[in-house]
C-alpha positions as CSV (number, residue, x, y, z in Angstrom):
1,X,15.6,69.6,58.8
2,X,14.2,66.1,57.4
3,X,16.9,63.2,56.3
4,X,16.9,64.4,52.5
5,X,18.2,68.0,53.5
6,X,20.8,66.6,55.4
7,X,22.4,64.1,53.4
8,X,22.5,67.0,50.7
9,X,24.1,68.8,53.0
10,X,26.6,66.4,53.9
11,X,29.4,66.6,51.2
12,X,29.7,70.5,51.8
13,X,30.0,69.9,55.6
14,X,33.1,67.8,55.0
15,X,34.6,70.4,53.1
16,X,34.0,73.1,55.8
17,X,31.8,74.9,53.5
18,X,28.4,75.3,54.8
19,X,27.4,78.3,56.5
20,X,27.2,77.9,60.1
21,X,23.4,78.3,60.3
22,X,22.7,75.0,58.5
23,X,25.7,73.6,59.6
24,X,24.0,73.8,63.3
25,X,20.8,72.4,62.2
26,X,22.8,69.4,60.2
27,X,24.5,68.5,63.3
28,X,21.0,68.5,65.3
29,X,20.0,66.2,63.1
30,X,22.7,63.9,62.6
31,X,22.5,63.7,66.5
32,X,18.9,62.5,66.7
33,X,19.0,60.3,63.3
34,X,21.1,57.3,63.0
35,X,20.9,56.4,59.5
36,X,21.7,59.6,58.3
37,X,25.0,59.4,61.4
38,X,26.2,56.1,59.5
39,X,25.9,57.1,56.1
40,X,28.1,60.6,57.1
41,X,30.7,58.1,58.5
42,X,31.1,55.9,55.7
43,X,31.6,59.6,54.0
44,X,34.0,60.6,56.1
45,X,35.9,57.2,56.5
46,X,36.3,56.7,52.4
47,X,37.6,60.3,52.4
48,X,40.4,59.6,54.8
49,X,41.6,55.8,53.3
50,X,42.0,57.6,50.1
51,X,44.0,60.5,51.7
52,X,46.1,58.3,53.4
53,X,47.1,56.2,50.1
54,X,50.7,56.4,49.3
55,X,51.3,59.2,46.3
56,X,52.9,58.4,43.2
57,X,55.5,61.0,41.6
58,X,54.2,61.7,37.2
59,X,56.8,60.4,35.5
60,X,58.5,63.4,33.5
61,X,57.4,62.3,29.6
62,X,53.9,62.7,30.7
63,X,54.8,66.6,32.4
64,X,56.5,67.4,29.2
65,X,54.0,66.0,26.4
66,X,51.2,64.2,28.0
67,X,49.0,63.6,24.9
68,X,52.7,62.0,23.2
69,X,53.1,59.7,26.2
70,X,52.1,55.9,25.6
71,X,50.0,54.2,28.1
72,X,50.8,50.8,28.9
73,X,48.6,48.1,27.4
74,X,46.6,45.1,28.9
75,X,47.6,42.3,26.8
76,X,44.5,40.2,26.4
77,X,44.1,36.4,24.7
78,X,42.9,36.9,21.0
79,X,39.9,35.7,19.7
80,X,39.1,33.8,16.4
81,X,37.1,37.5,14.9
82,X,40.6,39.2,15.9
83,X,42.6,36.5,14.4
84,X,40.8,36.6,11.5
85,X,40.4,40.0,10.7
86,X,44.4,40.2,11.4
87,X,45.1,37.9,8.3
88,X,45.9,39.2,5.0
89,X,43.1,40.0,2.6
90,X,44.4,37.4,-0.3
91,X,44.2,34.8,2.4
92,X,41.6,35.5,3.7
93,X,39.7,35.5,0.0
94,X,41.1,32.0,-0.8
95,X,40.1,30.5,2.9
96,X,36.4,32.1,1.9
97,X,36.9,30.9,-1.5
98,X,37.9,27.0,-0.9
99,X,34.9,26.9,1.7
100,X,32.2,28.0,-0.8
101,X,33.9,25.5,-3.1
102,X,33.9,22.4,-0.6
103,X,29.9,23.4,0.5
104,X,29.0,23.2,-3.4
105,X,30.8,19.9,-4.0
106,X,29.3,18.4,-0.9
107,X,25.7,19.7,-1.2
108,X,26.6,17.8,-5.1
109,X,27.7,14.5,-3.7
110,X,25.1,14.3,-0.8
111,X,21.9,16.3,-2.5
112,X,21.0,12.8,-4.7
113,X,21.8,10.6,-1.6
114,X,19.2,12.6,0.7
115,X,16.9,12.8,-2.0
116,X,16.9,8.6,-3.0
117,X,16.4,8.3,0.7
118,X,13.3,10.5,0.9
119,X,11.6,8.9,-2.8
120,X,12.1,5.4,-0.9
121,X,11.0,6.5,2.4
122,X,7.7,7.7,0.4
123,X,7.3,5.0,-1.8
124,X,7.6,2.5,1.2
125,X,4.8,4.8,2.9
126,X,2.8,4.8,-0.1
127,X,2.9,1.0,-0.6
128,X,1.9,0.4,3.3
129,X,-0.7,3.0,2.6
130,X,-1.9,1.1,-0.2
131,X,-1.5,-2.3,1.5
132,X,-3.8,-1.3,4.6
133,X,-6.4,0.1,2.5
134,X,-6.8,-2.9,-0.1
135,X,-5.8,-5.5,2.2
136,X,-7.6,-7.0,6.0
137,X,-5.2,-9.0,8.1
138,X,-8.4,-11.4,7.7
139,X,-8.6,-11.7,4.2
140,X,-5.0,-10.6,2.8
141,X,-3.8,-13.7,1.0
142,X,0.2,-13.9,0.2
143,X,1.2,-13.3,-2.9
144,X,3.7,-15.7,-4.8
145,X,6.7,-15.0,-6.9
146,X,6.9,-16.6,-10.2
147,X,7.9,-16.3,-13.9
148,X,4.9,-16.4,-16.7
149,X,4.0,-19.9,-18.2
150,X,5.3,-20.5,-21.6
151,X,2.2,-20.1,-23.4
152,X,1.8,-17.0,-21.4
153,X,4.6,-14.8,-22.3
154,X,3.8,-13.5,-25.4
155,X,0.3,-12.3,-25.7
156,X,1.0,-12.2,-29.8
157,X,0.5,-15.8,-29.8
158,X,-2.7,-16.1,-28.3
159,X,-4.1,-15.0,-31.8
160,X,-2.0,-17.4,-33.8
161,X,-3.3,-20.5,-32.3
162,X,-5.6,-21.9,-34.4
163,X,-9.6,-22.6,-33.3
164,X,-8.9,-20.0,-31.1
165,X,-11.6,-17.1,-30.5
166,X,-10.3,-13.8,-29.8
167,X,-12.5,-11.1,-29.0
168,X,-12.8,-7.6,-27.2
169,X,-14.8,-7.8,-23.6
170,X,-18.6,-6.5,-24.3
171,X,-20.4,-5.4,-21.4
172,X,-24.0,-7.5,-22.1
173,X,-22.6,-11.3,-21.5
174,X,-24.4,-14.2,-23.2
175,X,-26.7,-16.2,-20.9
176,X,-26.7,-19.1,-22.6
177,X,-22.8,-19.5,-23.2
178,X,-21.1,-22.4,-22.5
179,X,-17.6,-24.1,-22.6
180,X,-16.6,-27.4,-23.5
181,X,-14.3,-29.7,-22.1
182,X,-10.8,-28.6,-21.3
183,X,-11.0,-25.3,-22.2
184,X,-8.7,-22.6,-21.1
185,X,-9.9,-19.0,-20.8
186,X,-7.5,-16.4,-20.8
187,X,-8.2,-12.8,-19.3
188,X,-5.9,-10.0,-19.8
189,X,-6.6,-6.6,-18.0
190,X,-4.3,-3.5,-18.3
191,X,-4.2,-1.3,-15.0
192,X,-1.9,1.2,-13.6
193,X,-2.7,-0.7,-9.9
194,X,-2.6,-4.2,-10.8
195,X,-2.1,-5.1,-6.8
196,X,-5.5,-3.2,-6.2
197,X,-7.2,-4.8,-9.2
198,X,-5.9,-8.5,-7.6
199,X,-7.7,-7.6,-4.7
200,X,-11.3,-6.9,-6.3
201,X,-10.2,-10.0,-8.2
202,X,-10.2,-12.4,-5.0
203,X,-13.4,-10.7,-4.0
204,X,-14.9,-12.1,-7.2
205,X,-13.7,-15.5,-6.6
206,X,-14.8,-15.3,-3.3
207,X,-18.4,-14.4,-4.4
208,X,-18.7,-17.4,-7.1
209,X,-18.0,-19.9,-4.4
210,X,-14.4,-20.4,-5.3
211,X,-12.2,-21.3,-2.0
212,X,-9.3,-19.7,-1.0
213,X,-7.2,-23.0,-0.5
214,X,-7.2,-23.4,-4.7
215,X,-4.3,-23.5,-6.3
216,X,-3.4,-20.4,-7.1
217,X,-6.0,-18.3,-5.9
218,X,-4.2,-15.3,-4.6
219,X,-2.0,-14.9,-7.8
220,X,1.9,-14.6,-8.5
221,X,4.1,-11.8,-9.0
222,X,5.8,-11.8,-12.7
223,X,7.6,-9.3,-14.8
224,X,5.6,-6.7,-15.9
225,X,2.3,-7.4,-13.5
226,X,0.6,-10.2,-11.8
227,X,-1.0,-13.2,-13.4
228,X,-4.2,-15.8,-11.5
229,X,-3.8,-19.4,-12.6
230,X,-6.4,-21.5,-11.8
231,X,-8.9,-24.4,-11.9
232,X,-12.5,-23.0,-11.5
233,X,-16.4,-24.5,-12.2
234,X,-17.6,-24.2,-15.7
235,X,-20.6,-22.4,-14.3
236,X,-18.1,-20.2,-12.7
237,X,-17.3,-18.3,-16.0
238,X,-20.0,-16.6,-17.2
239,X,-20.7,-14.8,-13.8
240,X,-16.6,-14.0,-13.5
241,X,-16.3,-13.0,-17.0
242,X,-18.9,-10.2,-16.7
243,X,-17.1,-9.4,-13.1
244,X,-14.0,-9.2,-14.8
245,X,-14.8,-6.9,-17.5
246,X,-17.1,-4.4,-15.5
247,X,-13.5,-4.3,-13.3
248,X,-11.4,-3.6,-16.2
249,X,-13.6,-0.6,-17.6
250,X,-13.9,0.6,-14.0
251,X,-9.8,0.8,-13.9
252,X,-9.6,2.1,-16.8
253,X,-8.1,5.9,-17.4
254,X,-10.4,8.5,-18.9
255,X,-9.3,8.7,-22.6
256,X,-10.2,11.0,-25.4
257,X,-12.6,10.1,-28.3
258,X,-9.7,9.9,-30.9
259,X,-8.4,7.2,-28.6
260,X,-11.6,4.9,-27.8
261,X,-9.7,2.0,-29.3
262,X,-7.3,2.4,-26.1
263,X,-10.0,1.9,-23.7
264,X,-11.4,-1.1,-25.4
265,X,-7.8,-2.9,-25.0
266,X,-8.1,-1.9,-21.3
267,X,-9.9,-5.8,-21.3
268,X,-9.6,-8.5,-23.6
269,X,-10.4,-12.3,-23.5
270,X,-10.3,-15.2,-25.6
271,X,-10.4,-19.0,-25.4
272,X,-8.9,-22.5,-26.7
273,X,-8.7,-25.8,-25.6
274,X,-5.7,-27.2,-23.0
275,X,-3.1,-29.0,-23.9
276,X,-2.9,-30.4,-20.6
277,X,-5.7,-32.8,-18.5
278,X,-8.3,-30.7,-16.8
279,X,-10.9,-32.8,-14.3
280,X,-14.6,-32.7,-16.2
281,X,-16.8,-29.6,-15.4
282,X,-13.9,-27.8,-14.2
283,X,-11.7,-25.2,-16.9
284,X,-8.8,-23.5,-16.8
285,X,-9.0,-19.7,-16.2
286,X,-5.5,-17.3,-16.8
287,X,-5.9,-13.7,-15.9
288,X,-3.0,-11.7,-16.5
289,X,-2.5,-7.7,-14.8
290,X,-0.6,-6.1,-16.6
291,X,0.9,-2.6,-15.6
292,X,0.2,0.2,-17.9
């Protein structure tokens, strides 16, 4: 007999009710394996502690109506989902109620909050975006604050002055055109990026031989856009003029043929004489940037 037989055999050998055949052969075994010895001991052992545990006499409510007879219960600490789903219903409702109520009035108060923080988080992004593309640590130049010059504010005057020559930008510049003495030239482009329009602006200067250390060669920020005031060559003119209005065209939006006269206004220029001292073979030149 192997050790599975045996320990099969084991529960009815404690019982006294194997037949003595295998009984003998179980006993052989158990003799000459020791496993199978200790695990029939521990059998045996648990059998008699529970035998000699001290009996308990059934109380007579349970022999008369055992399925009437309460059991006594384990008192255990309540949790919030018992608590809860003791309440009454009505309170309950008005709880669920008032919390619906206070997420609505929050998400209220707080939604615009979140979402000003977000459009300035953005629009600061956007503007270092912008300022890293357009502008070199090499060749940014600072830009001022200011307020527009008198005879700067209202662009309505320019065509009341009289002797002055207003005209819209044409592409084909006159060679031979020249200014006279203290003449001011005034430039005013309309762009939706006037701080990426002052950059191609500088570039122009740059490229007629006009230094940065001028007076007011990297431009000042006003209400409404950004305006250049500066003292430049005569010669200087011509060239920036034509600069200046290939510029404007090239900012300007795509428009429909019904509203051709719009892109024309995109640039306009005109010219009069100063009313203040300007040094001989030098003029004036105003451009204003005004956001569209």
């Amino acid at each position: 007999m192997d050790c599975f037989e045996t320990q099969n055999h084991m529960a009815e050998m404690i019982d006294g009710t194997l037949i003595s055949s295998v009984r003998t052969e179980t006993e052989i075994h158990l003799k000459s394996c020791e496993n199978c010895a200790k695990k029939m001991n521990r059998i045996d052992n648990l059998i008699q502690l529970m035998h000699s545990q001290p009996r308990a006499a059934i109380p007579n409510e349970l022999r008369s109506d055992p399925l009437a007879f309460k059991l006594p219960t384990i008192v255990r600490n309540k949790g919030l989902k018992t608590i809860w789903n003791e309440l009454p219903l009505a309170a309950r409702l008005v709880f669920e109620g008032l919390t619906i109520a206070l997420v609505v009035i929050t998400g209220i108060q707080v939604g615009p909050i979140i979402r000003n923080i977000y459009e300035d988080r953005m629009d600061k992004k956007l503007q270092s975006m912008i300022a890293a593309e357009d502008l070199s640590a090499e060749e940014e130049t600072p830009l001022a604050l200011g307020k527009l010059n008198e005879d700067s504010q209202n662009e309505s005057e320019f065509a009341s002055d009289e002797g002055d020559d207003h005209h819209h930008a044409e592409i084909n510049i006159d060679p031979d055109l020249q200014v006279g003495k203290s003449e001011v030239w005034r430039f005013n482009i309309k762009t939706d990026s006037p701080a990426l329009v002052r950059t191609k602006i500088m570039k122009a200067f740059e490229e007629v031989g006009i230094k940065k250390e001028t007076a007011g060669y990297g431009g000042f920020q006003a209400p409404g856009g950004i305006q250049f005031d500066l003292i430049v060559p005569q010669t200087a003119i011509p060239q920036l003029k034509a600069q200046l209005e290939q510029l404007a065209h090239s900012q300007a939006p795509i428009v429909e043929p019904a509203n051709h006269n719009a892109s024309r206004d995109a640039f306009t220029w005109y010219k009069n004489r100063s009313k203040k001292p300007i040094p001989s073979g030098t003029s004036r030149m105003v451009i204003w940037l005004s956001q569209m």
